[in-house]
N, C-alpha and C positions, 0 to 999 in steps of 0.2 A: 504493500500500500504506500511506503514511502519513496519508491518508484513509481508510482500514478501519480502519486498529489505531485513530483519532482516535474515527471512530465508532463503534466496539464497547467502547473506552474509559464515551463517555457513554451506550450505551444500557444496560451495563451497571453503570452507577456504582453502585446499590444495593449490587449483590453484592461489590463492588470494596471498598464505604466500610469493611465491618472488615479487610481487607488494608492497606490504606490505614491505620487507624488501627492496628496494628501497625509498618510502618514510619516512622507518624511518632512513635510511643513512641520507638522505639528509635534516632531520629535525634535528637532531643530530651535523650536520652542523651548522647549521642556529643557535639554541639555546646552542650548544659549544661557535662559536662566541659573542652570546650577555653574556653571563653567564662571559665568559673569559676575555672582556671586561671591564664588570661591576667591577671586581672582580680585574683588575690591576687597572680600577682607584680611585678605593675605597683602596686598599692598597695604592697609590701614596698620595693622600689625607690624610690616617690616619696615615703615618710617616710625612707628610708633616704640621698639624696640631701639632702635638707634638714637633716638631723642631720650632713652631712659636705661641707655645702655651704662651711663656711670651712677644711675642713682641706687644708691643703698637705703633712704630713708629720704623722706620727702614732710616736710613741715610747713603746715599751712593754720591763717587763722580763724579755728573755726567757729569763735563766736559765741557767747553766753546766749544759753535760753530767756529768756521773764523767769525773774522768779525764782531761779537756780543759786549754788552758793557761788554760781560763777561771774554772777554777776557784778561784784567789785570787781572783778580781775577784767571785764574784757575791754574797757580803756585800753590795756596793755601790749602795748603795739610787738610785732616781730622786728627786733630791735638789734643794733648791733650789741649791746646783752645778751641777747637769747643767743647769737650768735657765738659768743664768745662760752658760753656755758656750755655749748653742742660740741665747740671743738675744741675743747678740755677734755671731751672724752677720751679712752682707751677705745683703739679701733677705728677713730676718725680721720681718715686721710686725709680730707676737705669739707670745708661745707662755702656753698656755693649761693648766696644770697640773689631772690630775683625779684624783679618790678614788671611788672607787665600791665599790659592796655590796649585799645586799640588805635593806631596812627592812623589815619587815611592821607595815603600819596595820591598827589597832582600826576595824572599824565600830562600828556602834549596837547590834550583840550581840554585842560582843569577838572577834569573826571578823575574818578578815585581806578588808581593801577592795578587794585586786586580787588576782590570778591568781597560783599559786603560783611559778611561775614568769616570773613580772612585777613582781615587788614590789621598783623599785629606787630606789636612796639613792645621792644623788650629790653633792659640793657646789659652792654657788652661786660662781661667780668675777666678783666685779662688774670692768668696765674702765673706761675715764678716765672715762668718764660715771656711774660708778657700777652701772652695768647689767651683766647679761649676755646677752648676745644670743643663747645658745642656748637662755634661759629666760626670755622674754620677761616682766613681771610685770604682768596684768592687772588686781591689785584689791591694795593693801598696798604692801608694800616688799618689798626680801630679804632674808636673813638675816642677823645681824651679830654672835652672841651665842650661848652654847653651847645656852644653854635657849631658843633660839627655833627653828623649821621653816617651810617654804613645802608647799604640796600642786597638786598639777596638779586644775584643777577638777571633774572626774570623782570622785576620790578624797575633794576636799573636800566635795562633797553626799552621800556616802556615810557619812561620816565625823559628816556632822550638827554640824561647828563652823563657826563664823565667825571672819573676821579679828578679833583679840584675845583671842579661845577656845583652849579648848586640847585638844592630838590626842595619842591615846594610840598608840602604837608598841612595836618588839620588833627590837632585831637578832641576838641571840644569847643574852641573857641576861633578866635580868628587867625589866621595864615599864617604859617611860622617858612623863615627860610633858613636854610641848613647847608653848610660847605659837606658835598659828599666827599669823603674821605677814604673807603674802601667800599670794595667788592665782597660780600661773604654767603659761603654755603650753608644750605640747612637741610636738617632732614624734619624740621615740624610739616606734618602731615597737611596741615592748613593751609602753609605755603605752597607744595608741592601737588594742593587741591586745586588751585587759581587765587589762592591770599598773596600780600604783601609782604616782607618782612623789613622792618627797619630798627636799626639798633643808635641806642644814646651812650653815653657814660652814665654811671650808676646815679648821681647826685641828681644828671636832667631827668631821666627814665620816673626818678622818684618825685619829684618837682611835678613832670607831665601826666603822673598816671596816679600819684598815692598824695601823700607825706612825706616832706622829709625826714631824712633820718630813718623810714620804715619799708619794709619788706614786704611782698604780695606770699613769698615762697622761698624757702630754705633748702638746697638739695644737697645732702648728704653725701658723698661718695666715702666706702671704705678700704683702711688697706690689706693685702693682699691676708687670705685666711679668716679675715673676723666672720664672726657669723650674724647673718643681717637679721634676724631675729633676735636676738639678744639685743643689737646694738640697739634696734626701736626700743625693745623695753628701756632701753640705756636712757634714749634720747628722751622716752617720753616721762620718766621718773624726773626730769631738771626742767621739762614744762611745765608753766602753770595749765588750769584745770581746760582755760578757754581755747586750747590749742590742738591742734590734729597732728598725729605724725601717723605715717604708714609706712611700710617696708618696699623696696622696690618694687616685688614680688607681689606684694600686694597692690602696687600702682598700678604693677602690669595686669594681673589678674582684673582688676575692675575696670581697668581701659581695655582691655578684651570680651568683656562683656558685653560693656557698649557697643562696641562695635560687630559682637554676636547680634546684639539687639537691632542696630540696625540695619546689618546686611538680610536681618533675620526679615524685616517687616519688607522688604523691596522684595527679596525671595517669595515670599509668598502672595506678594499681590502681584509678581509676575507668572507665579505657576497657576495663579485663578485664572490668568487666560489662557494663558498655554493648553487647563485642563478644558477651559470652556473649547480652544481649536479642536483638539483630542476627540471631546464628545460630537461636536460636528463633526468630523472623520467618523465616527462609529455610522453617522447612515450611510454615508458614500461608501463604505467597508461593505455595511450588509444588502443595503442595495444592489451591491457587483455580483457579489456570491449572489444570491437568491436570481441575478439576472442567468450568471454562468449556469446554474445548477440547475436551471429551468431548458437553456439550451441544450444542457447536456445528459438530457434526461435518460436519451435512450442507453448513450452509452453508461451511467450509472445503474440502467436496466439489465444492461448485458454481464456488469459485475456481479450483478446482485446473482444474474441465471449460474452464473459459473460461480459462486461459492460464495461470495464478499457477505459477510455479514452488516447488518446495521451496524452494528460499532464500527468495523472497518472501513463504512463510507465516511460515519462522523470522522473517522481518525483522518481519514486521505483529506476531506473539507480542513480540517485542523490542521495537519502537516503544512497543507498549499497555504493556508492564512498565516501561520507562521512563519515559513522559510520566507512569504511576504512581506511580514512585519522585521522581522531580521534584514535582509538587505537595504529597504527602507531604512529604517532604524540606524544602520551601521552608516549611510551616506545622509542622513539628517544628522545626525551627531557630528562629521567633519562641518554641517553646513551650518549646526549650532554656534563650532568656534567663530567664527565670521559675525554671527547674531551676536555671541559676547561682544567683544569688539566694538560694533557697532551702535549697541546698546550704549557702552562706556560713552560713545561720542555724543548720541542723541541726550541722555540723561545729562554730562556736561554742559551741552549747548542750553539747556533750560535753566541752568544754575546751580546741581546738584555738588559741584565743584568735588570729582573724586579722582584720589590719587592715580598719576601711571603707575604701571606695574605689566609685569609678564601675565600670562595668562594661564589659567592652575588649572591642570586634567587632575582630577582625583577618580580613583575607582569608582568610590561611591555617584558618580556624575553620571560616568561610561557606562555603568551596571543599568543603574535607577533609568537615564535616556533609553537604553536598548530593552529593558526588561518594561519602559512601558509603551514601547511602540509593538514589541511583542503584543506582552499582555493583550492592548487593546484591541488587536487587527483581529487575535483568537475568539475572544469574548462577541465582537461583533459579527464573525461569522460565525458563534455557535447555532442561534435560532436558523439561519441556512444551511447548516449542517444536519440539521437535527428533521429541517425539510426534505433534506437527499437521504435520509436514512427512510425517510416514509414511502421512498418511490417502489410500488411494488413492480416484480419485475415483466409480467403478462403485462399490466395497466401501460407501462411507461414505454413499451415498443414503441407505439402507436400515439401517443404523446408528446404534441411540444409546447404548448402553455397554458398550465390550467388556471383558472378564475380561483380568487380564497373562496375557501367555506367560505357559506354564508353566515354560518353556526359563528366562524372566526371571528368574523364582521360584527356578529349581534354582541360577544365576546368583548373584545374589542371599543366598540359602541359605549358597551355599558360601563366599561372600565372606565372610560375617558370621560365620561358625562359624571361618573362619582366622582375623580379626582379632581376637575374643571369643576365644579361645584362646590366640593371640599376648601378647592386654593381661593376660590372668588368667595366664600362665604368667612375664611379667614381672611382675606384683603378686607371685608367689610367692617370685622371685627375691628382692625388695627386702624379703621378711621376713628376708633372712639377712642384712642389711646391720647393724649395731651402731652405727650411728651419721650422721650425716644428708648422709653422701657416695654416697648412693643417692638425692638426691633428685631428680636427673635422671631417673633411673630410673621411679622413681615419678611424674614426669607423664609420660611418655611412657608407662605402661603406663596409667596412669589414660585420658590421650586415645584410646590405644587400644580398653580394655574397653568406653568410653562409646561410641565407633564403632562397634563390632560388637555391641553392643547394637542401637546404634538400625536398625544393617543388617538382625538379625535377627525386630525386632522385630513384620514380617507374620506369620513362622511362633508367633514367641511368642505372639499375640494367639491365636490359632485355640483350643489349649486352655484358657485364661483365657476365652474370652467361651463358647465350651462349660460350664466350671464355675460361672461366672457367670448364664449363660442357664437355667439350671437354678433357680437362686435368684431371677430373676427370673418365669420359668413358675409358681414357686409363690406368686408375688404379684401374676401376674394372666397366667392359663394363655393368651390371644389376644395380648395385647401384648408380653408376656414372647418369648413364643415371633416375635413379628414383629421384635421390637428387635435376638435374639439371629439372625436371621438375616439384617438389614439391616446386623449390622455386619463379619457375617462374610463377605459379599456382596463386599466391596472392605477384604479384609487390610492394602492397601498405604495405603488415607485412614486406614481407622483407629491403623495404626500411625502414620503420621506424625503425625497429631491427637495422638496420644497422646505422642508422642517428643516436643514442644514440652514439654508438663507434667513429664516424667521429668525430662528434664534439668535444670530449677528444681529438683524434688524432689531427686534427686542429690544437690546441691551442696548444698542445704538439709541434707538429712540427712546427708552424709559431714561437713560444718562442724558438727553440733551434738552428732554423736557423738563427734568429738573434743576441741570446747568441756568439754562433760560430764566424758569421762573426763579431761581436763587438770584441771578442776575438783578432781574428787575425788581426784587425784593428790596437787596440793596441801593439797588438809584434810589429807593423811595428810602430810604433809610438815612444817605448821607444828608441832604438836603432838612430832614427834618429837627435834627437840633443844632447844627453847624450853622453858622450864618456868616461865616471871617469867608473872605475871598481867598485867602491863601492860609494855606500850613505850612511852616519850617522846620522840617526835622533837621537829626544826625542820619546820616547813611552809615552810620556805623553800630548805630542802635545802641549808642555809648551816651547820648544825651547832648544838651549844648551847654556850654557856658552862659551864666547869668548874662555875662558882656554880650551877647550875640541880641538877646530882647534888648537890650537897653541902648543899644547900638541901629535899631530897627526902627524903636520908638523915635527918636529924633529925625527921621527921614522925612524929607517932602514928598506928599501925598500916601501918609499913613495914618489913617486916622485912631487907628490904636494898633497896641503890640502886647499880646498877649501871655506871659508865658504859663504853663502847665508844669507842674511837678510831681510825682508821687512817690509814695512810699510805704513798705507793709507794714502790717501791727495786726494783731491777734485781741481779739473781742469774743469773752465767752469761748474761749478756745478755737474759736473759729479766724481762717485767716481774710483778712481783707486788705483793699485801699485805698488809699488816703490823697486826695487830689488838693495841693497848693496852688493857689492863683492870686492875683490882684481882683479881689470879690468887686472891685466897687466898677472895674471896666466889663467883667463879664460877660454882661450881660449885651455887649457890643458886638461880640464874636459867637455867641451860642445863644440858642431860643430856650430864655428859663422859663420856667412855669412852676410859679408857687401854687403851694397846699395850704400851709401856715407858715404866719412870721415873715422875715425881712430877710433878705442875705446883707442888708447893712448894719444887722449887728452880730456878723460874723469879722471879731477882728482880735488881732493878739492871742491867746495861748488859751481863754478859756471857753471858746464857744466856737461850733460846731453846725453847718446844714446836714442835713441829711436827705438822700431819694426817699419815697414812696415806698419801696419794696423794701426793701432796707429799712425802716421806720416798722414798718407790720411785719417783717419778720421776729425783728427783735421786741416789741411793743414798746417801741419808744417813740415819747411826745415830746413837745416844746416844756424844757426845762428839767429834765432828764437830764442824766449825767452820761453819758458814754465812755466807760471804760478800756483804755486803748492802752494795750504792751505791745512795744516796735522791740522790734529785735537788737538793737543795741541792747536792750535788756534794762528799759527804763519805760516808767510809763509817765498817763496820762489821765484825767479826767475829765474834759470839756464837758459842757452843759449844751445840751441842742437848741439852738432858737431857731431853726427855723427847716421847713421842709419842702423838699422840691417835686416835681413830678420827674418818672424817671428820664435818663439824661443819658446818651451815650456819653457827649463831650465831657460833664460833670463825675461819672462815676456814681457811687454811695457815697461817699463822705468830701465835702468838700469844705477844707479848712483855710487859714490864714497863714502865708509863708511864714509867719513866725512861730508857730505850731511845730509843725517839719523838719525845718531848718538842721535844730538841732543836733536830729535821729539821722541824719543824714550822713556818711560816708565825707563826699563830697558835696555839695550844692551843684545839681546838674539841673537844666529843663528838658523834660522831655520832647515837648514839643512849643512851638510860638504860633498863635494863630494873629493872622495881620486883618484889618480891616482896613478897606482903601478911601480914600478921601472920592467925596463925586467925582465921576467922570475921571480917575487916573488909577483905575484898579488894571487896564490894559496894559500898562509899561510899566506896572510895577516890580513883576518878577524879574526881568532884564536890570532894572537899579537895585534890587535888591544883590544880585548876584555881584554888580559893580563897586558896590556897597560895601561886602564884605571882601572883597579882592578874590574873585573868581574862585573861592573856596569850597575844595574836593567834597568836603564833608558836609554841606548844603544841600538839602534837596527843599526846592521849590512846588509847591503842588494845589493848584486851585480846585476847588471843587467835583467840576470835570476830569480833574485829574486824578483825583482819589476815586472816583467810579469808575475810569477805564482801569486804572490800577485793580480795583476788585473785581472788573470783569475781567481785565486781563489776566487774571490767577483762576477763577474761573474756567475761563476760554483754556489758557496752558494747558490746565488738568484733563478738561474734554476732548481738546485735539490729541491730549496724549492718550486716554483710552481709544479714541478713535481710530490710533496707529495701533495698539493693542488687538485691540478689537477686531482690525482689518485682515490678518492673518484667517480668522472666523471666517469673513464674509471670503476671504481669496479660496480657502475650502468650499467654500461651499458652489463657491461660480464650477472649482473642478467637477463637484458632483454633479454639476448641470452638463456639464461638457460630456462625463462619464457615462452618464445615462442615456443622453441622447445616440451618445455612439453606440451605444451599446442596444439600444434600442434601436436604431437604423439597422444594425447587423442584423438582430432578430427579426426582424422585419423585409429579409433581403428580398423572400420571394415575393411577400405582398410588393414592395415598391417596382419589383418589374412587373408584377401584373397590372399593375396602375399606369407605366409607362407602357404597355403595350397594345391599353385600350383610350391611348391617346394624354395622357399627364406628361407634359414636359417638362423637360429640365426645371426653369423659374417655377412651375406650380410646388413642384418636389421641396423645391428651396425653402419654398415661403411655409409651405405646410410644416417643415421642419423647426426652423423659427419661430412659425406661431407659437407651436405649442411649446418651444422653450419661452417664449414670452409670458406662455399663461402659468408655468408651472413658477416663472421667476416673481410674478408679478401676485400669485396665489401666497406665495411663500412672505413680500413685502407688503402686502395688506393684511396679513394673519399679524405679522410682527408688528408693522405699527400701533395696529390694534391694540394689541395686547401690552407693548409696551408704556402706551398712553394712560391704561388703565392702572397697570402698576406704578406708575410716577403716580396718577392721583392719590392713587390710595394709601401708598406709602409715604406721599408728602404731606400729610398728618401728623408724621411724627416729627416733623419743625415746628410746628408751629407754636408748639410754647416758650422753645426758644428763640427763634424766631419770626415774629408777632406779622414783619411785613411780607412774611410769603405766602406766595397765595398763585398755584398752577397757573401757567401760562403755555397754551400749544403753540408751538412755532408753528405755524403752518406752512409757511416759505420754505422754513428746512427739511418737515418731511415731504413739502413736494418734491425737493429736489430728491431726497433718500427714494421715494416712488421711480424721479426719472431715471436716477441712478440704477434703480431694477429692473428698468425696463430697457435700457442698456445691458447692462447682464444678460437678460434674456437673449437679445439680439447677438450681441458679441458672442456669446456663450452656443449659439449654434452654427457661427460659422465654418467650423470645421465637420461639425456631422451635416449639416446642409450639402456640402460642397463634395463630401462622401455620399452620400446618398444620389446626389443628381448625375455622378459618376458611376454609379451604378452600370453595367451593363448588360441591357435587359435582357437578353435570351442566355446570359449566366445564371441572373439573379433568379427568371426563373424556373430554372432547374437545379434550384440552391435546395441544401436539404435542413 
């Protein structure tokens, strides 16, 4: 038997080669994602080992709780004290004190040189040799002097200066200029991702980023033989209580974590499509077989006469599905590396900023890829197998395609109409849900309705290619009427042909109805408590300097400058925060709406507004005290005068910068919201930017701007399932292509007896077309359908967090997803059209 399945294998490779090429998409998939995986967190790891290859012990300050007896101590800065305690130890070879922050460099169009979240400032610590060896210096010196910098050479060819030139920068405030002075390497991972690097002398690093005189971090190195376990206990018996030390071993272990954790959460929302390609391959998989085993009836009859037992056909169907899914499988797995790869670039190009690195085959990839492109091709032509084991062998001589039971059908029918009933009456449930503790709920009615869809989906086709066949008849009354009865001929190919494209369609269209309406959610969101023409952030998300608002306020044509601050503090145990403003302009830049009380008698340290929600959760009124522990480990107790309606720009608590202030690290704004004087809100963003001397870490952003920004994150995320996603739909066009031809074949002798009683060539064409037209177009009306239904009903579960969403149907974009189907149809038959009309007819019919 495993000489039959071998040889039915190759005699019919043709027919096999777009089954074949559907399971090696979708294996290509699968082994892209583990390979691409493997392969960032093995780069994440092997810059991150090299950045922590001299650390023995790592000392950071971690901060008294409220409350704690640690709270005298955490004033207590990482001090050149504490330094000099650490390395009185026995064991201690060095201890390496560091400052860090984030810089943002100027390139050649005052744009910030690295990734916003890369952009870091560190400083240089030369040792007995004058060097530092975490920052090797390739071209110059290091820095020695407040007005000089070093740049990691990435940064510096972006930057367009050379050693003795000079590089414009931004940490929080306005534009600083720096003699660059060297060139140096790094292996931090952030740089090496699309970040910056810039290095200070120790005095400026701490001046720009802390205190002086104080340390962000302590790194240890020990010498040769200690044992780095001990030495932390060493270290952390001469810290006070408010301080952290860990062991390298320890740094490394938790910095692999994270990086498990992340490579963890991209790995599996890329295998969710991969699995959704996969299951779309399982109809084109059984479609093929249940086509092949139909044609090959007799000869499965003839094995049966000569001795083949039922098992021994299932086994030959199973052998051929397998040796199928194996070569597939083996040539999607080379075409996976290429998917990694390219993955790495696409994922890049969006911002995800991830290390180079070579590319990591591990078994566990090579196994898991080939054993599920196996697995799957077996599994989907078991129910075909289990049809060729039913061929008796008298019946099947004479036999070449029989109609399903009708028993199947009723079978079938019922199955699909309880399940599709089951999934729509839990969609209905989960609109009563308020909040998104239904969202179990919600996939399990989702996976349901999609199941009993696709169960039901031979009965649905019947009336569809009836209404269909109609519209077709009137665009060409012979072929029209041949297409609409060839499809109707076999409910069960058509529906499955067509269930491969619904399901892409689905998901396509339930993801963009809810993109959509989140979209316009938010336009209606930002307008409603905002009222400043422009926002001023950091692009660094490091904050601004007080000087930036104050520097803003005095400009022509500003009619206020607003700054925001906040800061946490714990209430009742619960964490919250605390928004600092100038109360008495406020109300210039953001639509307040009082409950009770005034916000002008919110000033100095004892008095407090409060939201709505906030107010009735905790049950406090005007004159109430609100008990506030900020994590410095100091409290508070303001008294509430007054309360607001809720307020994006406001927060819950909105206090008096002298409240704040003090719990504060640094004094940073978060953000500056500007209000424009009449008629010069247009040229204001350009003086703004002039204003502050073309500074990197500025971002300017008027209203409309902030809504393409949220739709453009939005939009990113869509378009990237959409490429996801597309994989699905490329499956599924195969399955179309596959069956057609496969279906021309079997059809050999009817189509020359059609051309022999006068059907020409073009009739042949269009008849072939058609009915990929209806079958592609059966398949994108089921799916939009359905997906429409489930964005409604599943977008229930925003709504309490999300008060301004409320479904919206694109209409525009599923027409084009329709026209986009019906392209498929068309395209998707031109190769069995062009077969078919090549036919020739005193072969075909004496075709057997």
């Amino acid at each position: 038997m495993f000489r039959t399945a071998l040889r039915n294998l190759l005699a019919h490779k043709t027919r096999l080669m777009m089954t074949a090429l559907a399971v090696l998409l979708g294996t290509a998939f699968v082994s892209g994602t583990l390979v691409f995986s493997d392969s960032v967190g093995s780069a994440f790891r092997d810059r991150m080992s090299k950045s922590l290859g001299d650390v023995a012990v790592s000392v950071t300050a971690g901060g008294a709780r409220p409350g704690t007896d640690a709270e005298a101590e955490a004033a207590r800065p990482l001090d050149d004290r504490v330094v000099d305690s650490i390395r009185a130890l026995p064991g201690v070879a060095a201890v390496r004190p560091s400052v860090g922050g984030a810089a943002v460099i100027a390139d050649k169009g005052n744009n910030p040189a690295g990734s916003e979240w890369g952009s870091t400032g560190a400083n240089y610590v030369p040792g007995a040799n004058g060097k530092d060896s975490r920052y090797p210096i390739v071209k110059g010196r290091g820095p020695a002097a407040e007005g000089e910098i070093v740049l990691d050479a990435k940064t510096a060819g972006k930057t367009g200066a050379k050693v003795g030139g000079t590089v414009r920068l931004a940490v929080d405030g306005p534009v600083m200029t720096k003699k660059l002075v060297g060139i140096a390497e790094t292996d931090d991972p952030r740089v090496s991702a699309g970040g910056s690097l810039a290095l200070f002398d120790t005095a400026t690093a701490q001046k720009l980023f802390g205190k002086p005189g104080e340390f962000s971090e302590l790194v240890v190195s020990a010498t040769p033989g200690t044992d780095q376990q001990k030495l932390t206990a060493d270290v952390r018996r001469v810290l006070p209580r408010s301080f952290e030390a860990q062991s390298g071993k320890q740094l490394a272990a938790a910095e692999s974590e994270m990086i498990d954790e992340q490579t963890s959460s991209i790995r599996k929302t890329l295998l969710v499509f991969a699995g959704i390609s996969l299951f779309v391959g399982v109809f084109i998989i059984a479609n093929t077989f249940t086509m092949l085993i139909a044609q090959r009836s007799r000869e499965i009859a003839l094995l049966r006469a000569v001795g083949a037992t039922r098992r021994q056909v299932v086994r030959s169907v199973l052998i051929e599905a397998g040796l199928l899914g194996l070569t597939a499988s083996v040539v999607g797995f080379v075409l996976g590396l290429g998917v990694a790869t390219g993955l790495r670039s696409v994922l890049n190009a969006t911002g995800a900023s991830l290390p180079d690195g070579p590319l990591v085959v591990t078994p566990t990839a090579v196994l898991s890829a080939l054993g599920v492109g196996v697995v799957v091709t077996v599994l989907a032509a078991w129910l075909p197998s289990r049809k060729a084991a039913r061929i008796a062998p008298v019946e099947a001589l004479a036999a070449v395609d029989q109609a399903p039971a009708p028993r199947g059908l009723v079978l079938r029918n019922s199955l699909g109409a309880a399940l599709t009933g089951l999934g729509v009456a839990t969609m209905l449930y989960v609109t009563t849900f308020k909040n998104s503790s239904g969202m179990q709920y919600a996939m399990a009615g989702s996976a349901l309705t999609l199941a009993g869809v696709i169960v039901l989906a031979p009965l649905l086709s019947r009336p569809f290619v009836h209404l269909f066949g109609r519209l077709a008849i009137r665009l060409s009354a012979v072929s029209g009427k041949l297409a609409r009865q060839n499809a109707l001929r076999n409910p069960r190919r058509t529906a499955a042909t067509a269930s491969a494209l619904m399901i892409g369609l689905t998901l396509i269209t339930g993801l963009t109805v809810a993109a959509v309406s989140a979209d316009r959610g938010m336009a209606k969101l930002g307008p409603q408590d905002l009222t400043a023409d422009y926002k001023v952030s950091s692009s660094s998300y490091q904050g601004l300097s007080p000087e930036i608002a104050r520097t803003l306020a005095g400009q022509p044509g500003v009619d206020a400058a607003v700054a925001l601050r906040t800061t946490g503090f714990r209430t009742d145990d619960h964490p919250s925060l605390a928004l600092a403003t100038d109360v008495a302009a406020i109300a210039k830049v953001a639509d307040v709406r009082m409950v009770s009380g005034s916000l002008s008698d919110v000033r100095g340290t004892s008095a407090v507004a409060v939201s709505e929600t906030f107010a009735k959760d905790r049950g406090l009124k005007a004159g109430a005290a609100l008990p506030m522990s900020f994590y410095d480990g100091k409290k508070a107790a303001p008294r509430v005068v007054a309360v607001y309606r809720d307020n994006d720009v406001l927060g819950s608590v909105l206090t008096a910068p002298a409240l704040l202030n003090p719990h504060m690290d640094k004094v940073r704004d978060d953000q500056v919201l500007l209000k424009a004087a009449p008629a010069r809100a247009k040229d204001l963003p350009a003086k703004i930017k002039e204003t502050l001397g073309g500074n990197p870490l500025i971002k300017v952003q008027s209203q409309d701007d902030l809504r393409r920004a949220d739709a453009g994150s939005i939009d990113d995320i869509l378009y990237l399932m959409y490429g996801l996603l597309g994989m699905a739909v490329v499956i599924a066009v195969i399955g179309v292509v596959n069956t057609l031809a496969m279906s021309v074949f079997e059809r050999t002798r009817e189509i020359g007896m059609l051309r022999a009683i006068g059907l020409d060539r073009r009739e042949v064409k269009r008849m072939v077309r058609l009915e990929s037209v209806m079958i592609a177009m059966f398949g994108a009306v089921l799916g939009v359908g359905v997906g429409v239904f489930l964005a409604w009903s599943g977008g229930h579960l925003l709504r309490s967090s999300f008060p301004q969403y409320a479904m919206v149907v694109p209409w525009g974009r599923i027409g084009v997803f329709l026209l986009l189907a019906l392209a498929v149809g068309v395209l998707a038959a031109v190769w069995p059209a062009r077969r078919a009309a090549k036919l020739d007819t005193l072969e075909a019919i004496g075709a057997q």
